[in-house]
C-alpha positions in Angstrom: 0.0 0.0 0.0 1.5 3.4 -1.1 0.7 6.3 1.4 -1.4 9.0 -0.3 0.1 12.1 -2.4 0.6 15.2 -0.4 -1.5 17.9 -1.2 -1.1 22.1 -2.1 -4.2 23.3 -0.8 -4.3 27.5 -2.5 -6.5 30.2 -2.4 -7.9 32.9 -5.0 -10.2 35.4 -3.8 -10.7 39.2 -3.3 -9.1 41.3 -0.6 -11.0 40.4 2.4 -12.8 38.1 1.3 -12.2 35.1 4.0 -8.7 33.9 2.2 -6.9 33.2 6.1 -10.3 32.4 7.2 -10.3 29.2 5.1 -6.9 28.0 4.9 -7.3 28.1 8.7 -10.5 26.1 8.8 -8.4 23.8 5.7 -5.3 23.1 8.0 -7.3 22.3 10.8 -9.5 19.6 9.1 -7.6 18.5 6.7 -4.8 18.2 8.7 -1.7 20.2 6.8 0.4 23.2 7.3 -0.8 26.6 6.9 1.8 29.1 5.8 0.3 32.7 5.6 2.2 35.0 3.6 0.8 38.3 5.3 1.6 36.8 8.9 5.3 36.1 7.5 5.5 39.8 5.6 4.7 41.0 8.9 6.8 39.3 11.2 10.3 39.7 8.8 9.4 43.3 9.4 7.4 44.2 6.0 5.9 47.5 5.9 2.6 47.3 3.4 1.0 50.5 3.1 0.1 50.0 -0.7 -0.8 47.3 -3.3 3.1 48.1 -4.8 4.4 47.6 -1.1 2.4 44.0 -1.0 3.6 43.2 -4.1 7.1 43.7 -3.5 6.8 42.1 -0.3 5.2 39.0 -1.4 8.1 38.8 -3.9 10.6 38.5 -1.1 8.3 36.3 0.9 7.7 33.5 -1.8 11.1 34.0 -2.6 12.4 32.5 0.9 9.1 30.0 1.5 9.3 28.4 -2.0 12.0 26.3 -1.4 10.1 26.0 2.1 6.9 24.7 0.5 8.7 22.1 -1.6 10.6 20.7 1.3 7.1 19.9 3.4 5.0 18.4 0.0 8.5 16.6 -1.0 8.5 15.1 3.2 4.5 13.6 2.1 3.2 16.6 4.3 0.4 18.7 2.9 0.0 22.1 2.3 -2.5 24.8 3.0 -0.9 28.3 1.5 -2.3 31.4 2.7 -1.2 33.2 0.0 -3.3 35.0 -2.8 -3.7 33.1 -6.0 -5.5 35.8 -7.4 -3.7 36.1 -10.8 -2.5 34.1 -13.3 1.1 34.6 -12.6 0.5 33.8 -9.2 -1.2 30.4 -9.9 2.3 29.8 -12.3 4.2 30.1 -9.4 2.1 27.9 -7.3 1.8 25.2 -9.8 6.0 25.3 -9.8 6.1 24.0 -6.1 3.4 21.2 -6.4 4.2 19.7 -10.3 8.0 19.0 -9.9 7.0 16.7 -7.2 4.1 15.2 -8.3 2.2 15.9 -5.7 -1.9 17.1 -5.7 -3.2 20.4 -5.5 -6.7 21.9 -5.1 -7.4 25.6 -5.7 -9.9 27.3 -3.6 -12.0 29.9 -5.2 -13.6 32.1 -2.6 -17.0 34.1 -4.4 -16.9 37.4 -2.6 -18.7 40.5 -3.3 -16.8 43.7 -3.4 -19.7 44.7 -0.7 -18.9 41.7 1.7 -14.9 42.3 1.1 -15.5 46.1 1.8 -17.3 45.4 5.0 -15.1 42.7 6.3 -12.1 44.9 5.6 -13.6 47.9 7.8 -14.4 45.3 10.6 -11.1 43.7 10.0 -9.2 47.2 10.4 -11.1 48.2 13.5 -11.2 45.0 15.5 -7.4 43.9 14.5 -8.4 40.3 15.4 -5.4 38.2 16.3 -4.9 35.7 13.5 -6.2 37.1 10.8 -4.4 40.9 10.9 -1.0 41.9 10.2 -1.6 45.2 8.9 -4.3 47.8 8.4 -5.4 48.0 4.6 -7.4 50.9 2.9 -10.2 50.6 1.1 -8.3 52.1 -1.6 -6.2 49.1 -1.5 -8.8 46.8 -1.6 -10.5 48.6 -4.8 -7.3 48.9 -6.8 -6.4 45.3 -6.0 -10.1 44.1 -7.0 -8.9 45.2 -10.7 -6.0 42.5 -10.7 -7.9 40.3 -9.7 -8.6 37.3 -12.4 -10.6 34.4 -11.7 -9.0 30.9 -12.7 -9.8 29.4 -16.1 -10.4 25.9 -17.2 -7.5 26.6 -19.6 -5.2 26.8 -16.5 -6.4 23.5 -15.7 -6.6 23.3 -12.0 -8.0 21.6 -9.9 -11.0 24.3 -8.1 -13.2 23.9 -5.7 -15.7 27.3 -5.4 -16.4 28.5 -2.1 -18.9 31.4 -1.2 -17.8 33.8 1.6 -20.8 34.1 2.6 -20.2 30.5 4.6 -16.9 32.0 5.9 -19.0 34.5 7.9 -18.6 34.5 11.5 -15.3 32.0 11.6 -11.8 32.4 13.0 
């Protein structure tokens, strides 16, 4: 008997749209490890104040946890990534830590309208809950990141499972 194939567990949804909120609740059941980019950002001492600042953050940040992510899907451990899998480039770089090895992947689509994001953010931003904020964003931020966002095509040919945020409501 083989053991099963580790794995990548990766989200795609809008600013604020329940991203940590379910690869939480996914690490927890599933089981697997949850990396979140944001909570790393912060903790290396990131300063995000804009969507250029997250970018070049992020850049650093999957430039160290890459070879991170490998290692645990290459040990037979899976993988939750907390990071944002919103654009095609981003699902590129994904796909280059789980098809090398072989192992699965499932890419979690979270259906989130720009109202629901907009009101979670302003909750999110005044409550500071631990576990889910690293830094405050502006609703400008949220708006000019909604217009880079691009939903996954079959073309891409992953694996997705859709998720609506309304269901995420409520969890931590």
């Amino acid at each position: 008997m083989s053991p099963e194939r580790p794995v990548l567990h990766f989200i795609a949804g809008k600013v604020a749209s329940g991203k940590t909120t379910l690869a939480r609740r996914l690490a927890r059941e599933l089981p697997a490890v949850h990396l979140c980019e944001d909570q790393w950002i912060a903790l290396l001492g990131g300063e995000v104040r804009t969507l250029r600042d997250y970018v070049r953050q992020s850049y650093r940040c999957r430039k160290l946890m890459g070879p991170h992510a490998r290692e645990i899907l290459r040990v037979g451990t899976s993988l939750v990534l907390d990071f944002a899998g919103n654009t095609p480039h981003d699902r590129a770089w994904v796909r280059g830590l789980f098809a090398p090895l072989g192992a699965a992947h499932v890419l979690h689509v979270i259906d989130a309208p720009e109202a629901l994001c907009l009101e979670r953010l302003r909750q999110r931003n005044a409550e500071r809950p631990e576990g889910r904020f690293w830094f405050e964003v502006d609703e400008a931020v949220l708006f000019e990141a909604a217009r880079y966002y691009v939903p996954p095509t079959e073309a891409e040919g992953f694996r997705v499972v859709h998720h609506d945020a309304e269901t995420l409501r409520g969890e931590r």
